[in-house]
N, C-alpha and C positions, 0 to 999 in steps of 0.2 A: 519690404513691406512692413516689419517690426518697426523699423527707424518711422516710416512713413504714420503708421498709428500711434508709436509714441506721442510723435509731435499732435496728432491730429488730436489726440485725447486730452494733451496737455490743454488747447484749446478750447475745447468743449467744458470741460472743467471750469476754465475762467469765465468761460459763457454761464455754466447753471452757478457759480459763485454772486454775477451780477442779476440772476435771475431775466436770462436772454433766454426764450425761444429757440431754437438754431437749428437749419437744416445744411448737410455738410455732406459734400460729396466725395468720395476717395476712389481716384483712379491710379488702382494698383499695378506694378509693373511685373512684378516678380516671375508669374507664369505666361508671360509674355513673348512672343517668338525674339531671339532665337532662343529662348529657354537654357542660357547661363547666367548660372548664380555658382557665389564663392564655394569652393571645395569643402570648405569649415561647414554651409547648408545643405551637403548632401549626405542624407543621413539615411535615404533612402536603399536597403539594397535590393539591388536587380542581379538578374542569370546574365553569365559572361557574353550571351549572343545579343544584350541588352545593351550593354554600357556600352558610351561613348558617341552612339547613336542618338539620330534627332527625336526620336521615340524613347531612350532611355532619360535625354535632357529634359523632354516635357514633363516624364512622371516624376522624377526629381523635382523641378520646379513646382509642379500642382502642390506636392506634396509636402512641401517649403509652405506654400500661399495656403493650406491648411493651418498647419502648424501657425502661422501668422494670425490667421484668422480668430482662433485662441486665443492667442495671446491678447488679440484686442477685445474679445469681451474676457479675460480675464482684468484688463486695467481696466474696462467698462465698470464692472461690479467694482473693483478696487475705489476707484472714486466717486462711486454712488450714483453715477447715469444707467446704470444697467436696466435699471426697473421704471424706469420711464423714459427710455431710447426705443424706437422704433429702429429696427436694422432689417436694411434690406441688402441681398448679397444676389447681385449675377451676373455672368459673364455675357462680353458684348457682341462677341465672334467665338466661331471656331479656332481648336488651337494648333494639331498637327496641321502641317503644311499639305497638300494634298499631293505636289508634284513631286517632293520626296517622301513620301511614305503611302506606298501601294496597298489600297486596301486588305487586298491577300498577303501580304508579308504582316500587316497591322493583325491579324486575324490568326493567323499562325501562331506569331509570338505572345501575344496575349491572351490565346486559347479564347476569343471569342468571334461572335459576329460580328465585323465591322465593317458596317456601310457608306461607300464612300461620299454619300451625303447626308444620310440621315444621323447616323453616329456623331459626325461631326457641326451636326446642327444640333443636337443634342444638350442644351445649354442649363445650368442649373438656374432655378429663381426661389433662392430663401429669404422667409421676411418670418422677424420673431417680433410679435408683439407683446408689449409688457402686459401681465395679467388675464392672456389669452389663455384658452385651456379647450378640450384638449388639444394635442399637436395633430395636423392635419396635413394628408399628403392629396395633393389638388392634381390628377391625372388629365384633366380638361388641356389639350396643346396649347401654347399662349406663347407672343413675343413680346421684343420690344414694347412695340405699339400698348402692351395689355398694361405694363405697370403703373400709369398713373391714374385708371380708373379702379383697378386695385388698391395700391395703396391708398387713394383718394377715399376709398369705402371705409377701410378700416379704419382712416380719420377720422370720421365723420362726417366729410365733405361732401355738397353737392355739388358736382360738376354741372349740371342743367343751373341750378342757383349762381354758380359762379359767371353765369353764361360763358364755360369753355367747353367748347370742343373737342372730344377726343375721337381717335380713328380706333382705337381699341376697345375690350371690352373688363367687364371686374372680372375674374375670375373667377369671384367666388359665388357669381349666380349667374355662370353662364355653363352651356350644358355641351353647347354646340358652337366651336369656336373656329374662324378661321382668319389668315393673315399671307398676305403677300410674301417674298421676297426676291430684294435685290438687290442689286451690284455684285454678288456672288452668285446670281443664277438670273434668269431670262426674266424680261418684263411679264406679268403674266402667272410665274410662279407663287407658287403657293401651296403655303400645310392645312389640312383641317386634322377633327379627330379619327381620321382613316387614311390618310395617303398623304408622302408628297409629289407633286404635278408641275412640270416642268413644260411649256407648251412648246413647239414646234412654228413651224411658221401662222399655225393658227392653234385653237385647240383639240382641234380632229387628228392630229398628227404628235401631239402630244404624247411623255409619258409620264405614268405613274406610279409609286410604289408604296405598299402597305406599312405603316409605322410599326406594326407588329409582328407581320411575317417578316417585315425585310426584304417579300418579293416581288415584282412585277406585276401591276393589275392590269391586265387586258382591256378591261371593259370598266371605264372612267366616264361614260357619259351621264352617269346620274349625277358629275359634280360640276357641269357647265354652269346651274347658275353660280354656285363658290371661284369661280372664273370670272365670271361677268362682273361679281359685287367687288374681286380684289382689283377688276383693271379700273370699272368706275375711283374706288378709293385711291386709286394711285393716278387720275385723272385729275382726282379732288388738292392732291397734294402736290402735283405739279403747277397745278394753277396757284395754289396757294403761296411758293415757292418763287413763282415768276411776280405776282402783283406784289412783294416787297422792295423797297425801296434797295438801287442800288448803291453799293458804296464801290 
């Protein structure tokens, strides 16, 4: 990841020297499965019941792609983008593997709760904006889908103006958010700010668990319409998907 922001900054540089605009995306490897990196970047230590394991490889690597993260706005400030770079930082997936690492063994050795879905959906979204003040922690659940009606706000941007379409929502003025997921769970799934709900052959046979206790909620039926609106939006996006031209 250093090599990787070297270069990317060396660029950015030549970009604000020609007075270019520039939006610039970096897809990081470093804390990436199977989470090895060189022995020289583990600088991390762990308890002997830790190392060598694919739980001690991940927090080694996170903790590399911290330290990385540094370094790039330290050369951010160095060359003078720092104060008018927008940085947004988040991860795209989950990172432990889920069939080698048992939630109860994950919970054990890290002395916490870890939930074998919600922990690992658990995904950070930092965005520092230049001359923003104060720093602000946004507890509203949000994914993917949310970052470009977010960062689009803090542009300035109208998304209605731009006439685009987002399936997400801004973040930072919404109260009550919720969003699908798949390919790692059932058509159907979905987090809002109380549960997440995985459905069954319909939604009656569903279940659900509280993002905060971490436990089982019995009684889901007050979130059928947050069911209804994420299979609608993933009706909207599979149509959407199909009327592209094929290549």
């Amino acid at each position: 990841d250093v090599e990787l922001y070297r270069t990317a900054v060396k660029r950015m540089t030549e970009l604000k020297k020609a007075n270019k605009p520039f939006y610039m995306q970096l897809i990081t490897a470093s804390s990436h499965h199977p989470f090895k990196i060189p022995k020289d970047k583990q600088t991390l230590k762990l308890p002997a019941n830790i190392q060598g394991t694919q739980l001690g490889d991940y927090l080694q690597a996170v903790h590399y792609t911290d330290y990385a993260v540094g370094e790039l706005i330290k050369q951010l400030k160095a060359n003078g983008l720092y104060d008018s770079t927008m940085i947004v930082l988040y991860g795209d997936h989950f990172g432990l593997q889920p069939k080698d690492n048992p939630p109860e063994d994950v919970s054990k050795k890290l002395g916490i709760t870890y939930h074998e879905r919600i922990s690992r959906f658990n995904i950070p979204l930092i965005i520092h904006v230049p001359g923003q003040a104060p720093k602000k922690v946004i507890k509203t659940v949000g994914g993917q889908v949310d970052i470009v009606p977010t960062v689009a706000n803090l542009l300035g941007i109208s998304l209605k103006q731009e006439n685009f379409t987002a399936f997400g929502h801004d973040l930072l003025n919404t109260d009550k958010n919720v969003f699908g997921m798949r390919y790692y769970l059932p058509t159907g799934s979905f987090f809002n700010n109380d549960i997440i709900f995985v459905p069954g052959k319909t939604f009656e046979d569903g279940t659900a668990v509280s993002l905060d206790t971490l436990q089982p909620v019995p009684d889901f039926s007050a979130y059928r319409a947050d069911y209804d609106y994420v299979l609608k939006l993933m009706g909207l996006s599979d149509a959407y998907v199909q009327s592209l031209p094929k290549r």
